[in-house]
C-alpha positions, 0 to 999 in steps of 0.5 A: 754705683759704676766704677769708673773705666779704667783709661787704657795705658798709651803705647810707645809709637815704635810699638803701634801699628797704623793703616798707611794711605794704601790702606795696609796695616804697617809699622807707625814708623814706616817709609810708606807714610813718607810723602814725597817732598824735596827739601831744597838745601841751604846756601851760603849767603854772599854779602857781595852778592847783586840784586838778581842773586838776592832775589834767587835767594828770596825766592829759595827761602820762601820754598824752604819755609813753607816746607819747614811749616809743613813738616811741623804740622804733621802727626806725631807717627808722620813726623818720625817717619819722614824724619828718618827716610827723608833723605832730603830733609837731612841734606837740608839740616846738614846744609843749613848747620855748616852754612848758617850765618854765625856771630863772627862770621861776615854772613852775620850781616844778612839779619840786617839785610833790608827787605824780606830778605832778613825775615826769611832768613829768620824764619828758616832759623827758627823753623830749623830748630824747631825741627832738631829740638822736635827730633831729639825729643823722645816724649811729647805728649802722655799719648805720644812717645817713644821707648827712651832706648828705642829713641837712642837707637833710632836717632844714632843708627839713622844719622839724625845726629852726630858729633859735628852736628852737635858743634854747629847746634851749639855754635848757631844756636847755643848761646841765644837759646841756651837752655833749649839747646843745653836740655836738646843735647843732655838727652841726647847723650843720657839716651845714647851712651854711644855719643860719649865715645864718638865725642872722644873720637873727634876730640882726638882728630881735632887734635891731631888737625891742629898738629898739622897746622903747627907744623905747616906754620913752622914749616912755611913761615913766611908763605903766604896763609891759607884762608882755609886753614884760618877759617877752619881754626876759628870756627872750631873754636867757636863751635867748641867753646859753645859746646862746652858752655852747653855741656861742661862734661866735654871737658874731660875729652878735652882734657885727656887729649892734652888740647888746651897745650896744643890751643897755646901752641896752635897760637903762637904758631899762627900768630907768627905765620899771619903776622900783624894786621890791623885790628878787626881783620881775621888774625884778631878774630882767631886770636880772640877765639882760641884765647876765649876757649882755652880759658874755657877748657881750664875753667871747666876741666880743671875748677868745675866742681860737676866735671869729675877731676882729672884722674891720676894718670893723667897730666897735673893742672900745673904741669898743663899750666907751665906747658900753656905759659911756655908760649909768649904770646899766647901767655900775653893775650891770655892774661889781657884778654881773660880774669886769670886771678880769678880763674886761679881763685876758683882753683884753689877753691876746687882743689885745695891740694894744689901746690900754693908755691907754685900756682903764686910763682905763674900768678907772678908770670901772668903779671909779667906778661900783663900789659895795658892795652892802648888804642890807636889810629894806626894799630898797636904797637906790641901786641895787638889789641882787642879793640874793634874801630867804630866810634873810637878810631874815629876819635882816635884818628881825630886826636879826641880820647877814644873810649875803647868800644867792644868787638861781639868776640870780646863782649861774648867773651867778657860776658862768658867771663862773668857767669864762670864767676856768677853763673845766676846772672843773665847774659842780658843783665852782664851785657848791661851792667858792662855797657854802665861801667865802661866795659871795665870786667874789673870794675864790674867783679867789684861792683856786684860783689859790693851790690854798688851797682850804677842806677842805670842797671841796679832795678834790672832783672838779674836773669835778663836775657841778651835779646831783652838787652839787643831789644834796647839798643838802637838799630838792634837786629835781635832775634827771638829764638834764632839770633845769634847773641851778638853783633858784629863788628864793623870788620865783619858787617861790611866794613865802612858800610856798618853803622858804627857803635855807640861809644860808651862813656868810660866810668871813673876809676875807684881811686878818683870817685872816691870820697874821703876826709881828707880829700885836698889836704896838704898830704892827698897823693891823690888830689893834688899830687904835684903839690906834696912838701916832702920836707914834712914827710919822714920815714921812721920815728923823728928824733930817736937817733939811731938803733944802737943808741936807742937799744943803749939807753937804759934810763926806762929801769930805773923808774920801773925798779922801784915798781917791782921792789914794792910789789915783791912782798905785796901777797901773802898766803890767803886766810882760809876762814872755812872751819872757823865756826866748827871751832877749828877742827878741820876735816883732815887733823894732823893727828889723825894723818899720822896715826894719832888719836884726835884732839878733844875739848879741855872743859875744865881749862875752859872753866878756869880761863876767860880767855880762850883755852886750849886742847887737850889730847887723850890719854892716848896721846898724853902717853905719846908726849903730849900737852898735859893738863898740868902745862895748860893749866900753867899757860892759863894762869899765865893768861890770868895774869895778863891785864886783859891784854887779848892777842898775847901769848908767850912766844911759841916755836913756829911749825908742827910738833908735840909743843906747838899748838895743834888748833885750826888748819895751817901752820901757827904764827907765833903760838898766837892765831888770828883771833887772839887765842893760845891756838894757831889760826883756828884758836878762839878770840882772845878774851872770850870763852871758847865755844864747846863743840861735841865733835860725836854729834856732828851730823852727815849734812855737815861733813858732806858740806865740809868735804864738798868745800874741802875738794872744791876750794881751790876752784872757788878761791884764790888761794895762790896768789904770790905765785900769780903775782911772781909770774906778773912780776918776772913778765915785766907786766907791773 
């Protein structure tokens, strides 16, 4: 028998040494394995661009992906080599992450562009992710990897990622690849620590550049607006608000600069700078976006339970609340735009600490600044409205009902809206179900949470992906890993020249579907509202006057008076028949309590009377005053003189005492007990003999049964009902 050869352990690559292709022993990641290629970089397209720049286009992207293709192919120790000292290859990812067509974006029209135009582009958008997931990954394979901390160093002194780099991964790529994207920069972050403080770095200079903003809008109000500027808000929003659904932990940076107070600020200061504009224009596009990331920035920073909470020397979540609702406008978009209740919901599910008072006074100030958004031909009124034109201002130019259709903004941020609350639904599924009901957010909440959800999508897979979805609209450019999740709008693919969406029928509301009994009837608010007889409605009880005269009839205790008078005497004390058949003696005599000796049998009265005799105490107790004989042998022959008359005993004073009957438990009644005899309740019956009990030869068996039901009588019976009774009665409960 031959053991098996035990299998050498891999290297890690920066710990290889291979023969380059001059035949020299060298590093496996060595600048002589680079060969010698220039990477074109990337250019921004132009949709206004003529034929002959679109064919110079065409003709760049082929180069570009064949090249891209080329870097793929090669080994594991080629790849990193050129990776790091290719400093063309970097100009080009850098190139393309700055100028890729974004969703919100008028370069996004160019995946619709025809001819091979729009196939290369989405080869050249696919291959350069693949180069930046192949980049940030340390371990391919058991026979190719990288020592994790070697790769952290590698990737952050050779530049091959950054920060901004990180923003435009999540702005292009972060919401069609979501999780490729969200493990790409998980690692990248769990490898190199370093990353934390340069995210802090930018966070910080992006609040400051928002101050310079603020300040120039306030400072030349009424100048005409810088495109830069405007540009530049809305695509730091859009690419920090992808980064935050990649990586919820960018909220703490976020929070400790004091950003969401400068996003409603930064608002209210270009929307007073810029002015109105139709709807679709760019005012719409950055209001949307910088509303779209402050509701994300207080949902992860302050009602995510994986984002550590904010520490105590920084800002409280309402003082950040009333700093945000200071701003009017901002305040309104919010609560129009974004599920604010629902939002404040979830906070005090994650903190049930905060003040309740207080977060109810800014749901007031949310209603407040609710308003219903109206579509029209020539534009909103007040505030403007997020409704993009298409189908709709078509309608609503023609004088038809126009069904509002949705902007790409406003379903990526109805769709972001939905998986804060239910983050195991597909963005494919929520794009769906809000296209069954109408885009109606409210509805939709309702309906999964009632599982009522329309036919049309209830058999759907709820983790549906949104290419899956874009696959089943019409004319849908949807990419398979380098699309951006959604389509523009008209504004944005080109004005009048886009094919305007689909209108979707809007669903009815919950109050009008509703089926009830008493539906058309003479009192359905609903059904017939002009119909109601209000004569036959009345508030209050009819025919009762007033309160005072109300208060002063007292007619009622007269009929319950009577009640309580034959109730008082209804209880007595219960008979307590539990040492009856030990012939009355209990277990706690009187005698015995204060010091006396016990009672013991009269045999010889027994003899001389049938009817039941009495007791007779020792000589102990004859010398204290006792009952003597001669006095029971009195009393019996009294009793023999009766006609068989049981029950009668001569009258006998009430209570305890050298005179009165110490027979049975209890006090007597009369000097007759129960059963007819000359004792208290535990007597014998009267005619009848008395039974002879040999108190000496009582066993332990029953004393221990005695003494049992002795301490546990009052649990068993009831042994106190006139104060039960007494405490009904005085509660007015007969």
């Amino acid at each position: 028998h031959n053991p098996q050869p035990k299998r050498k352990m891999a290297t890690a690559l920066e710990k290889r040494r291979l023969f380059n292709t001059s035949g020299i022993e060298v590093a496996a990641i060595d600048s002589s394995h680079v060969t010698d290629i220039l990477f074109l970089p990337y250019t921004r397209y132009d949709p206004a661009g003529d034929a002959a720049s679109i064919e110079q286009r065409v003709l760049a992207l082929e180069h570009i992906s064949k090249d891209i293709v080329w870097l793929l192919e090669q080994p594991y120790h080629k790849f990193w080599s050129q990776s790091i000292h290719d400093e063309s290859l970097h100009k080009f990812l850098v190139s393309y992450l700055e100028n890729a067509p974004r969703a919100h974006a008028s370069t996004f029209s160019v995946y619709k562009a025809a001819g091979r135009l729009a196939a290369l582009e989405k080869e050249v958008h696919r291959g350069c992710f693949m180069i930046l997931l192949r980049t940030s990954t340390h371990r391919e394979s058991k026979e190719h990897f990288i020592t994790p901390s070697v790769f952290g160093e590698i990737v952050y002194e050779n530049w091959l990622f950054d920060i901004p780099m990180m923003l435009d991964i999540a702005a292009v790529y972060g919401r069609a690849n979501r999780d490729l994207a969200a493990k790409m920069l998980a690692n990248l972050f769990k490898q190199q620590p370093s990353y934390n403080e340069d995210l802090d770095t930018a966070v910080r200079t992006i609040a400051t550049i928002f101050t310079r903003v603020i300040d120039h809008c306030t400072a030349s109000a009424g100048t005409e607006t810088p495109d830069g500027m405007i540009e530049y808000a809305t695509d730091i929003a859009v690419s920090l608000h992808a980064l935050l659904e990649l990586r919820p932990e960018v909220a703490v940076a976020c929070r400790r600069h004091s950003l969401l107070s400068k996003l409603a600020e930064l608002h209210d200061a270009l929307m007073a700078f810029i002015g109105p504009r139709p709807p679709g224009s760019v005012r719409v596009e950055v209001r949307e976006w910088i509303t779209v990331l402050a509701h994300a920035l207080f949902s992860h920073g302050y009602c995510n339970k994986m984002v550590p909470p904010p520490p105590a020397d920084e800002t409280g979540v309402l003082e950040v609340l009333d700093a945000m609702l200071q701003h009017p406008t901002f305040a309104a978009d919010w609560s129009n735009l974004r599920p604010v209740h629902a939002l404040f919901r979830k906070l005090e599910t994650t903190d049930p600490s905060v003040d309740k008072m207080r977060l109810d006074y800014f749901r007031t100030v949310i209603d407040a600044y609710h308003t219903v958004p109206t579509e029209s031909a020539a534009g909103p009124a007040a505030l403007p409205v997020v409704h993009s034109g298409g189908a709709a201002g078509v309608a609503a130019a023609a004088g038809a009902p126009a069904t509002p259709a949705t902007t790409s903004i406003e379903l990526q941020s109805q769709i972001s809206a939905v998986r804060d609350l239910f983050p195991d639904l597909g963005e494919g599924f929520v794009a769906a179900c809000l296209e069954a009901v109408g885009n109606n957010l409210e509805d939709f909440t309702n309906r999964i949470l009632e599982d009522t959800l329309p036919p049309s999508v209830a058999k759907l897979s709820r983790d549906m992906p949104l290419g899956e979805w874009e696959a089943r609209q019409p004319a849908a450019a949807a990419l398979s890993v380098q699309a951006a999740p959604f389509r523009p709008s008209a504004a944005a693919a080109g004005g009048a020249a886009a094919a305007p969406a689909p209108a979707v029928a809007s669903s009815s509301s919950a109050v009008q579907s509703r089926t009830n009994i008493f539906d058309n009837d003479e009192f359905d608010i609903f059904g017939r509202p002009g119909a109601i007889d209000l004569s036959k409605v009345s508030v209050g009880k009819k025919g009762q006057g007033n309160l005072e005269s109300f208060l002063d009839d007292k007619t009622f205790v007269a009929t319950r008076l009577d009640n309580y008078l034959d109730s008082q005497y209804e209880y007595e004390d219960e008979y307590d028949d539990t040492y009856d058949d030990m012939g009355g003696a209990g277990p706690t005599d009187a005698r015995t309590e204060d010091g006396l000796p016990p009672l013991e049998p009269n045999l010889n009265r027994g003899a001389k009377s049938k009817k039941g005799g009495g007791w007779k105490a020792t000589a102990a107790d004859e010398d204290d005053g006792g009952v003597d004989d001669g006095g029971d042998a009195q009393e019996g022959s009294a009793d023999d003189d009766d006609d068989g008359d049981a029950g009668e005993a001569p009258p006998r004073p009430r209570g305890f005492g050298p005179d009165a009957p110490r027979g049975g438990r209890g006090r007597a009644r009369g000097g007759a007990g129960r059963g007819g005899g000359a004792g208290g309740r535990g007597g014998a019956a009267g005619g009848q003999d008395r039974p002879k009990v040999d108190l000496s030869k009582r066993d332990d068996k029953s004393l221990r049964a005695r003494a049992k039901n002795e301490k546990n009588k009052a649990v068993r019976g009831n042994h106190n009902r006139a104060k039960g009774a007494a405490k009904k009665r005085n509660a007015g409960m007969v």
